[in-house]
LUMDONU-793781 format. One record per residue (C-alpha): y, x, z; chain; residue number from 0. Coordinates in steps of 0.001 Angstrom, whole numbers, plus 500000, padded with zeros to 6 digits. Example, Ala and Ser with C-alpha at 12.3 -4.5 7.8 and 13.67 -1.06 7.14 Angstrom:
# residues 2
+--------+--------+--------+---+-----+
|  north |   east |     up | c |   k |
+--------+--------+--------+---+-----+
| 495500 | 512300 | 507800 | A |   0 |
| 498940 | 513670 | 507140 | A |   1 |
+--------+--------+--------+---+-----+
# end
This chain:
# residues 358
+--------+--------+--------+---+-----+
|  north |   east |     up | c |   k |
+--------+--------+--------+---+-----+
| 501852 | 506354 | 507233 | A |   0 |
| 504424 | 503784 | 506371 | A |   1 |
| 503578 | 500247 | 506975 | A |   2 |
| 505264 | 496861 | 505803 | A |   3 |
| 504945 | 493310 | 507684 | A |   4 |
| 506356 | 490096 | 506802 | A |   5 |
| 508070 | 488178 | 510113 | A |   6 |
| 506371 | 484816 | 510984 | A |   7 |
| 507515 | 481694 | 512301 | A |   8 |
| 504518 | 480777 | 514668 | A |   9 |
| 504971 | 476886 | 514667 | A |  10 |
| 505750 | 476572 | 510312 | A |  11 |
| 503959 | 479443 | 509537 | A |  12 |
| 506601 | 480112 | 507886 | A |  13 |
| 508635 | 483269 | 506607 | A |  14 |
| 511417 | 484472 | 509234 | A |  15 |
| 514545 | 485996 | 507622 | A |  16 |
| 515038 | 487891 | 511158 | A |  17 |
| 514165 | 491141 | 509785 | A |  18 |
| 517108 | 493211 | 510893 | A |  19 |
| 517609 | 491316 | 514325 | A |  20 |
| 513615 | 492713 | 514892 | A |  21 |
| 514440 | 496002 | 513704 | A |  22 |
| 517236 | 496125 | 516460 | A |  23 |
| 514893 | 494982 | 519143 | A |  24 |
| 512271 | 497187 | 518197 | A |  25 |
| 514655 | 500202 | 518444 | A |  26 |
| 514802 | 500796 | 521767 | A |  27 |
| 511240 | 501747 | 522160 | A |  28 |
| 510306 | 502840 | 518448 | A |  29 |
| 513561 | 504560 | 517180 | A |  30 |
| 513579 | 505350 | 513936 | A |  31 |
| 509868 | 504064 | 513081 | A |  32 |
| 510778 | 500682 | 512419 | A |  33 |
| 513309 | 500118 | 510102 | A |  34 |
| 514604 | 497180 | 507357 | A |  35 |
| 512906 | 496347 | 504004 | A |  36 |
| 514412 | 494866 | 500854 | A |  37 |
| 513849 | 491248 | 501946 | A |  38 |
| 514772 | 490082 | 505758 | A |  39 |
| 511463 | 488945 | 505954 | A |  40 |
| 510224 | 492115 | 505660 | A |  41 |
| 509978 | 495221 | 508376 | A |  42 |
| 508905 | 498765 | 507768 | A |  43 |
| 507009 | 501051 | 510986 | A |  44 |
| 506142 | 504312 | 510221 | A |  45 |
| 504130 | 507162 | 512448 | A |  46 |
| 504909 | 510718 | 512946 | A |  47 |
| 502973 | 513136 | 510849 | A |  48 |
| 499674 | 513784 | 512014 | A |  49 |
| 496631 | 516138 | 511487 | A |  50 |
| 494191 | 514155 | 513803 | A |  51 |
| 493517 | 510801 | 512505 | A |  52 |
| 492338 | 509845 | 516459 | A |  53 |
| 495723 | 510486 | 516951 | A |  54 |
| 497121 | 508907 | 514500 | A |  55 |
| 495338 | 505673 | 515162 | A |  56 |
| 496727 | 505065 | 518358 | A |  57 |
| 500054 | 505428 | 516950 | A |  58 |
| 499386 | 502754 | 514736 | A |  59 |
| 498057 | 500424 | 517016 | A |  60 |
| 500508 | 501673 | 519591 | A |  61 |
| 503438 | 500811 | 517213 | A |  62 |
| 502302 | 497511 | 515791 | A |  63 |
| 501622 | 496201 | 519342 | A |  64 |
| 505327 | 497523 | 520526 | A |  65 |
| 506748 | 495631 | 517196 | A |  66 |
| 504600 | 492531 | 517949 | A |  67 |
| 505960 | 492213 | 521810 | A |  68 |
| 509619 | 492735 | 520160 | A |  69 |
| 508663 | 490002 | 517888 | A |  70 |
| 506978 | 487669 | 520787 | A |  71 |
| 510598 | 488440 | 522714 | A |  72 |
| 512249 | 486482 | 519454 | A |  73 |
| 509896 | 483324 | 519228 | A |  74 |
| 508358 | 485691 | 516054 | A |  75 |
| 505113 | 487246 | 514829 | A |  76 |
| 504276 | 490034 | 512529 | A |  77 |
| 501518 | 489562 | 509831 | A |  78 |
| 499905 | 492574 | 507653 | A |  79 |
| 499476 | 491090 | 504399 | A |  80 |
| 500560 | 491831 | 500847 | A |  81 |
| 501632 | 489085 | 500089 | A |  82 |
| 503000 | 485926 | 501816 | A |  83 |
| 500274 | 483372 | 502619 | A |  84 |
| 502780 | 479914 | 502831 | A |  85 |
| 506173 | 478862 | 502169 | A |  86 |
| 509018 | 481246 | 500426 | A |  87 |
| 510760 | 480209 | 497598 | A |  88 |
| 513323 | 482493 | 496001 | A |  89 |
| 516013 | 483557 | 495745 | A |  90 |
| 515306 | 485716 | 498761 | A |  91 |
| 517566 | 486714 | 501792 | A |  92 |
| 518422 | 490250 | 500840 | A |  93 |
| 518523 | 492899 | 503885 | A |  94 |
| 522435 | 493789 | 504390 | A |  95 |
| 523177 | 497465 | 502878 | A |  96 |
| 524555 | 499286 | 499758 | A |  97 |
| 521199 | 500272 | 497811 | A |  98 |
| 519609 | 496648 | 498455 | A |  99 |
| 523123 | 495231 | 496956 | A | 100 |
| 522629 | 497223 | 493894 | A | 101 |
| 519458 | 496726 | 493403 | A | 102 |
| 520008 | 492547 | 493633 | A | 103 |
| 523040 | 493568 | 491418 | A | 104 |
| 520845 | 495489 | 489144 | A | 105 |
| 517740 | 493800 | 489322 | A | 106 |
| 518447 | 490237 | 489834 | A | 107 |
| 515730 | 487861 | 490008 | A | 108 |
| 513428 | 490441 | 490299 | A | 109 |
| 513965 | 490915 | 493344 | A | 110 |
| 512913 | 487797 | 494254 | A | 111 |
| 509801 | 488091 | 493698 | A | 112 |
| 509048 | 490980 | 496156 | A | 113 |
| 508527 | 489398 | 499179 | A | 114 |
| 505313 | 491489 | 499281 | A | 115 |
| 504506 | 494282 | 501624 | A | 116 |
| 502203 | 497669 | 501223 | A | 117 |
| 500798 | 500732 | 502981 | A | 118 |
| 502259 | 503851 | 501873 | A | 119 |
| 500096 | 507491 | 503018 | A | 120 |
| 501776 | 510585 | 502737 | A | 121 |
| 500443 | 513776 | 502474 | A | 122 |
| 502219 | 517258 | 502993 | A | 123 |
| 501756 | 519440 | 500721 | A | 124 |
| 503974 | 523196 | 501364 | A | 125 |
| 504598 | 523655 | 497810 | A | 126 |
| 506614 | 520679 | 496185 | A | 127 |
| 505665 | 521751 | 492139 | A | 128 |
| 501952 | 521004 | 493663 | A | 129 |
| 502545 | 517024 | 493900 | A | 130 |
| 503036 | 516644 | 490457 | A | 131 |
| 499644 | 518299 | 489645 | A | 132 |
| 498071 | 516541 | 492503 | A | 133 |
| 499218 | 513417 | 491508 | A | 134 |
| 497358 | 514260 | 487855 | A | 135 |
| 494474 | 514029 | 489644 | A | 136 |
| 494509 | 511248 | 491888 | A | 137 |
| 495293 | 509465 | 488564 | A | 138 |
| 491805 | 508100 | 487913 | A | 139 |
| 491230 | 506343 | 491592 | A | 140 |
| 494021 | 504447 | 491705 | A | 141 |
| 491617 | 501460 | 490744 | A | 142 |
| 489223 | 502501 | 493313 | A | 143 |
| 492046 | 502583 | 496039 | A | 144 |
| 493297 | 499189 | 494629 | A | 145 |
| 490355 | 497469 | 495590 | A | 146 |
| 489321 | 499272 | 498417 | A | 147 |
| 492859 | 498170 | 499839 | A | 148 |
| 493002 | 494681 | 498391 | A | 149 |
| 494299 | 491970 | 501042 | A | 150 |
| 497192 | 489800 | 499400 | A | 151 |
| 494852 | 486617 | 498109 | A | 152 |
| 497316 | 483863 | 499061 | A | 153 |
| 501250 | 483422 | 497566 | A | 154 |
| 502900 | 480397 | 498515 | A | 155 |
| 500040 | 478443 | 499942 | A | 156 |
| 497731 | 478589 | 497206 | A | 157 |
| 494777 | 480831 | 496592 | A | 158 |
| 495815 | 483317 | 493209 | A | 159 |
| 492418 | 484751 | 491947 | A | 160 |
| 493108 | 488159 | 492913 | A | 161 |
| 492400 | 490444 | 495486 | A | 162 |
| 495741 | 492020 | 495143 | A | 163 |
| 498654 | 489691 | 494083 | A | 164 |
| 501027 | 492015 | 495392 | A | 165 |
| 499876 | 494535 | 492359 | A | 166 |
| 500330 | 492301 | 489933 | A | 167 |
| 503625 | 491319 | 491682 | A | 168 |
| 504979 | 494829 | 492299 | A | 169 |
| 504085 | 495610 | 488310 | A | 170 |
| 507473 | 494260 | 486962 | A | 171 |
| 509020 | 496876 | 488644 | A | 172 |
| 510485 | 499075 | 485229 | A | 173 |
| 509085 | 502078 | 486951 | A | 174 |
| 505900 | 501033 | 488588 | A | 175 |
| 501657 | 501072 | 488220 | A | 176 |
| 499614 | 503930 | 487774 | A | 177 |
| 501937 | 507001 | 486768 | A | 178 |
| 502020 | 509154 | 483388 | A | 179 |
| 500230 | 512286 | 483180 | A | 180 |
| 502963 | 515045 | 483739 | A | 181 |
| 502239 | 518316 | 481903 | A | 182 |
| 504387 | 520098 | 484504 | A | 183 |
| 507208 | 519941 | 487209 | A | 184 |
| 509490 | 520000 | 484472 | A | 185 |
| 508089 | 517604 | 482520 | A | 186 |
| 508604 | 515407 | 486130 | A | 187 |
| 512605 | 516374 | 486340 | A | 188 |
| 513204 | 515522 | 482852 | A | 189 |
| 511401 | 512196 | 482910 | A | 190 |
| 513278 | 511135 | 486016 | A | 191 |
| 516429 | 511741 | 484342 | A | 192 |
| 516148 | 510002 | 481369 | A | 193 |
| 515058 | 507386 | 483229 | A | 194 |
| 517848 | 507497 | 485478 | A | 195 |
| 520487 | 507695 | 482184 | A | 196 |
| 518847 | 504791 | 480900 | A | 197 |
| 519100 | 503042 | 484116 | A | 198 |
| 515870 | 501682 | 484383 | A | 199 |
| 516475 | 503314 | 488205 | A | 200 |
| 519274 | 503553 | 490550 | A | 201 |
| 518271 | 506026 | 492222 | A | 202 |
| 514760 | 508227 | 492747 | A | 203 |
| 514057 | 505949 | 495855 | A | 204 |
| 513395 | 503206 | 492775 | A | 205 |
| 510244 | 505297 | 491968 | A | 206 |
| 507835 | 503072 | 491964 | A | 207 |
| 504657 | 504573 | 490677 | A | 208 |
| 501710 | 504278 | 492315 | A | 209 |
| 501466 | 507754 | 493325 | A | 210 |
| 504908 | 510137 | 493769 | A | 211 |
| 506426 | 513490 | 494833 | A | 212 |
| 508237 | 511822 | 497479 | A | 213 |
| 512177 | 512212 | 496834 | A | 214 |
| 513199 | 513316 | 500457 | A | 215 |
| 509944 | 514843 | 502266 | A | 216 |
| 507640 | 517663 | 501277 | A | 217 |
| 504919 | 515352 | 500657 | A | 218 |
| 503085 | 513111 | 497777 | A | 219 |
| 503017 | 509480 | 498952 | A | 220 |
| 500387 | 507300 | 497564 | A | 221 |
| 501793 | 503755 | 497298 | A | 222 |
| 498489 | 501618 | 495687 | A | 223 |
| 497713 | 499990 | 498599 | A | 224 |
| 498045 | 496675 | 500212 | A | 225 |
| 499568 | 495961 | 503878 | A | 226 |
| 496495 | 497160 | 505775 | A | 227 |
| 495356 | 493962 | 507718 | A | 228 |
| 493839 | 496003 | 510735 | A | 229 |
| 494827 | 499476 | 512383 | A | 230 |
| 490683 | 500190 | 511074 | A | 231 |
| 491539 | 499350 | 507486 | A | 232 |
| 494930 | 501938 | 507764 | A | 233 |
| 492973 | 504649 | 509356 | A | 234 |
| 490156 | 504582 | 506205 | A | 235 |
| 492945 | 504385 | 503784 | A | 236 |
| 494714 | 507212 | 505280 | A | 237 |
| 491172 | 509761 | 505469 | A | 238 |
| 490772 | 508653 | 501957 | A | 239 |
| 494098 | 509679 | 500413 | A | 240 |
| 494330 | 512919 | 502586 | A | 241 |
| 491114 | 513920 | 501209 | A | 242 |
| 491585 | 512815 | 497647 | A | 243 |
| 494728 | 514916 | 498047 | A | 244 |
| 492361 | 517704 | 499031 | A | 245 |
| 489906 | 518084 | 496799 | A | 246 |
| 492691 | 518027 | 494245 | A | 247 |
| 494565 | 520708 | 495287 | A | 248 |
| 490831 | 522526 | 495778 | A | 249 |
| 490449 | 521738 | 491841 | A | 250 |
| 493858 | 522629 | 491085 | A | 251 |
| 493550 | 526509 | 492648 | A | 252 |
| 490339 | 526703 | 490659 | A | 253 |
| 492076 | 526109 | 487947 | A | 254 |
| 490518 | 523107 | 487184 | A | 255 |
| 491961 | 520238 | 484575 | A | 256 |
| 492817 | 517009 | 486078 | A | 257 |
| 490694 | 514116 | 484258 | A | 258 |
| 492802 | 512651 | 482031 | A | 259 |
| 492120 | 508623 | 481347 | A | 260 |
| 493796 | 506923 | 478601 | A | 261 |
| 496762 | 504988 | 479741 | A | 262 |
| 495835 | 501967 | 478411 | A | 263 |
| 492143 | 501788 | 480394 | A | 264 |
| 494048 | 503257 | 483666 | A | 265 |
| 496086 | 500147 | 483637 | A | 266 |
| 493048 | 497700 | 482940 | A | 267 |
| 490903 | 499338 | 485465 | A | 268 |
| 493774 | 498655 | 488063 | A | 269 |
| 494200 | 495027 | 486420 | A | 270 |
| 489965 | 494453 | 486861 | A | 271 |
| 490105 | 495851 | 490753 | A | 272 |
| 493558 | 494052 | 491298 | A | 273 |
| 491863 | 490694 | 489766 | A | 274 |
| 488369 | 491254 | 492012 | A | 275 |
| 488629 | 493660 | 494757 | A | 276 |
| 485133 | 495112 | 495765 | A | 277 |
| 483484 | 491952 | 494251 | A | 278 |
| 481806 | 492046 | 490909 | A | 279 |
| 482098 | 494848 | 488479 | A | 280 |
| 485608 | 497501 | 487814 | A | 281 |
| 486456 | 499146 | 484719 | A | 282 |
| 485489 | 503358 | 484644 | A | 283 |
| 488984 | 504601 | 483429 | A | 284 |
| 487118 | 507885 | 481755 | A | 285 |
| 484527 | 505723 | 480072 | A | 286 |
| 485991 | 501998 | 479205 | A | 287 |
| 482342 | 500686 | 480862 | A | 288 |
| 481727 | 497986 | 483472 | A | 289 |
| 479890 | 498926 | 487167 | A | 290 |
| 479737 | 497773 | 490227 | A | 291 |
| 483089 | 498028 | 492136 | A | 292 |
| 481741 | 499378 | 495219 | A | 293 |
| 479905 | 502000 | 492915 | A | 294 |
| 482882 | 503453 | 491499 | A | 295 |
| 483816 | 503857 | 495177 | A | 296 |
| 481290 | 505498 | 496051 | A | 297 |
| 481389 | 508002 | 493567 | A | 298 |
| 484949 | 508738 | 495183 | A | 299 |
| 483615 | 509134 | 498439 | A | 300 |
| 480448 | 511371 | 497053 | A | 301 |
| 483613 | 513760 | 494885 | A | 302 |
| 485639 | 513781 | 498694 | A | 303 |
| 482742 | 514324 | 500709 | A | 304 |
| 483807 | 518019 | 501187 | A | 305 |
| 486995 | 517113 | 502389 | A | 306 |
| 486154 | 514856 | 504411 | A | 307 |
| 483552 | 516631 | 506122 | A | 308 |
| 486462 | 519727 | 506670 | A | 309 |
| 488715 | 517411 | 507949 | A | 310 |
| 485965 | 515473 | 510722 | A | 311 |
| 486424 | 512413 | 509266 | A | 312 |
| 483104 | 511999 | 507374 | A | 313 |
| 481645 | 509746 | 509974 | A | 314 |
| 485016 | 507606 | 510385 | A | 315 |
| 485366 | 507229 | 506567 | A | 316 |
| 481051 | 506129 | 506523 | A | 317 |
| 481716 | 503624 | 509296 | A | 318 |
| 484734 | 501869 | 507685 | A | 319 |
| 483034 | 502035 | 504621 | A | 320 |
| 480355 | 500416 | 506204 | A | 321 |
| 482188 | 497777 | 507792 | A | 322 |
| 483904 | 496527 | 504609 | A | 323 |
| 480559 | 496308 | 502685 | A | 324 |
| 479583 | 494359 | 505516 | A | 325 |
| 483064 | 492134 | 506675 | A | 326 |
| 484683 | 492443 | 502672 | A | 327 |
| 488169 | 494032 | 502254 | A | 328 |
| 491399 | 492267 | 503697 | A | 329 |
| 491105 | 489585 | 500801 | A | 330 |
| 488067 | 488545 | 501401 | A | 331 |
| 488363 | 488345 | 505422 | A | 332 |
| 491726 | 485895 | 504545 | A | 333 |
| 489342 | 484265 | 502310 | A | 334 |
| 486753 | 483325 | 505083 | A | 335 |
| 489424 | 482523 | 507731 | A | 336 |
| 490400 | 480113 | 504927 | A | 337 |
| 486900 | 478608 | 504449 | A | 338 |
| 486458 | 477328 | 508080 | A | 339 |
| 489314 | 474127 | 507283 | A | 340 |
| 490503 | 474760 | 504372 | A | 341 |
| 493419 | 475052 | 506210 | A | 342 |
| 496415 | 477589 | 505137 | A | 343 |
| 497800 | 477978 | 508563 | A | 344 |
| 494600 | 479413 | 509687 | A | 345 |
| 494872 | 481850 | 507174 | A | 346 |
| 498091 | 482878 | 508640 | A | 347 |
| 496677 | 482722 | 512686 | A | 348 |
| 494243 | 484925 | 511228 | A | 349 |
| 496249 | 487230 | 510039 | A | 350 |
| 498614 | 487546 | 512772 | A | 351 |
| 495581 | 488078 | 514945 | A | 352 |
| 493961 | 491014 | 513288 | A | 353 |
| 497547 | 492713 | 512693 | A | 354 |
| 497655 | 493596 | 516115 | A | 355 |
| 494012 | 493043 | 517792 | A | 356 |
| 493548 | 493823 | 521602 | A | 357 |
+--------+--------+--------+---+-----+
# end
């Protein structure tokens, strides 16, 4: 699990473009789990691979809460949210390095706009031709994911509609949003490489679909989500994607086809659960109709179930899912903390609270 946090300046509220300085204080007790993002706002922790999600919880938690203490030694918080909730205005301190100069070089004002931060879930997988049929069939619940994940509301101190800015934000990447259907491994290679000639990447790093063979572990890393705003909300996420991943490599040694939704509905039914989270009514990529949001999630749950139950984390995955029909996703939590004054820095307290709760 890879997790990004924007740096907070307690008193403003503000962004803090200490980024690397937190990374270096963080170091001593976290190694190589925290390291620098594109922005200096920005910091990346990451856990070990795991195959017990009880373990893996109090790794995140553990983490976060050594990251926040090396932030409290600074005179700085950490916040999980997709998007900032006040202040920044570009153009952006960029993080010191080679790849984050070319990219500002290649980029330009585009990266100004990415002061936003996301949850990333790997998943190993022995046989690296497998991700690229996998990710055929995670395909269809990426909008599903999207808005079971949504918590970036706020941009700049104003409230933007959607559940998920940070999707619509991260979508002007050239290589980003719900990936193509690959018709094999090869098909993969040869896609990458034209895109690479035309340079609409620099590198494979710069792939930025919403689902990838990762470039440098054996794994396929789903990238939909939003900063997780609790340790809770990362843990669901994470039981979620590994058993997604699951039940598609179970259809894929069956033999089975991956659904294959028109690109054009994919990317409105991400737009729709982007746009409203669990409220109101998502878009069925295989059919074009409207229903309920939280009953296209189900119907993931009810096709994981299996998985789930093999893996002992049926009763996790019911209580989470639980608690966010009750408590709303992320968005909607910022949303009520926003409610009590109509006050942004509340927002933000809020935030900073549930990041790392006792």
């Amino acid at each position: 699990m890879e997790e990004e946090f924007l740096l907070i300046e307690p008193d403003s509220r503000t962004l803090s473009p200490r980024g690397p300085e937190l990374v270096g204080e963080a170091a001593g007790e976290l190694g190589d789990r925290v390291g620098p993002e594109l922005t200096r706002y920005q910091v990346e922790l990451r856990t070990d691979p795991h195959t017990c999600l009880k373990e893996a919880d109090d790794q995140i938690r553990a983490t976060r809460t050594a990251a926040a203490r090396a932030a409290a030694r600074l005179g700085l918080r950490i916040a999980s949210t997709g998007s900032p909730v006040v202040g920044r205005t570009g153009p952006v301190p960029i993080t010191p390095g080679t790849r984050y100069a070319r990219s500002a070089a290649h980029f330009r004002a585009l990266d100004d706009e990415q002061t936003v931060c996301a949850c990333h879930i790997h998943v190993g997988l022995p046989d690296p031709r497998d991700a690229v049929h996998v990710s055929n069939h995670l395909r269809p619940w990426l909008p599903a994911l999207t808005a079971l994940s949504a918590n970036s509301p706020f941009e700049g101190g104003r409230d933007t509609g959607y559940a998920s800015w940070r999707t619509m934000t991260w979508g002007r990447w050239p290589v980003s949003g719900p990936p193509p259907y690959f018709e094999s491994p090869a098909h993969f290679d040869d896609l990458v490489g034209t895109l690479l000639e035309a340079e609409a990447l620099i590198d494979r790093g710069g792939l930025y679909w919403d689902i990838r063979p990762s470039h440098h572990l054996p794994t396929i890393e789903v990238r939909v989500a939003d900063a997780a705003l609790t340790p809770h909300d990362t843990l669901l996420l994470a039981a979620v994607v590994r058993a997604l991943t699951a039940t598609a490599l179970t259809a894929l040694r069956a033999g089975e086809p991956a659904p294959r939704p028109a690109p054009e509905l994919l990317r409105a039914a991400c737009w729709r659960a982007a746009r409203d989270g669990l409220a109101g009514h998502g878009i069925d990529p295989l059919t074009g109709r409207l229903e309920p949001q939280t009953a296209l999630v189900e119907r993931l749950l009810h096709t994981i179930t299996p998985a789930l139950r093999r893996h002992e984390d049926l009763d996790l995955v019911r209580e989470q899912w639980q608690r966010l029909r009750t408590e709303g996703t992320g968005a909607d939590r910022q949303r009520a903390a926003f409610r009590g004054r109509t006050d942004m820095h509340d927002v933000v307290d809020f935030v900073i609270s549930a990041t790392c709760p006792l």
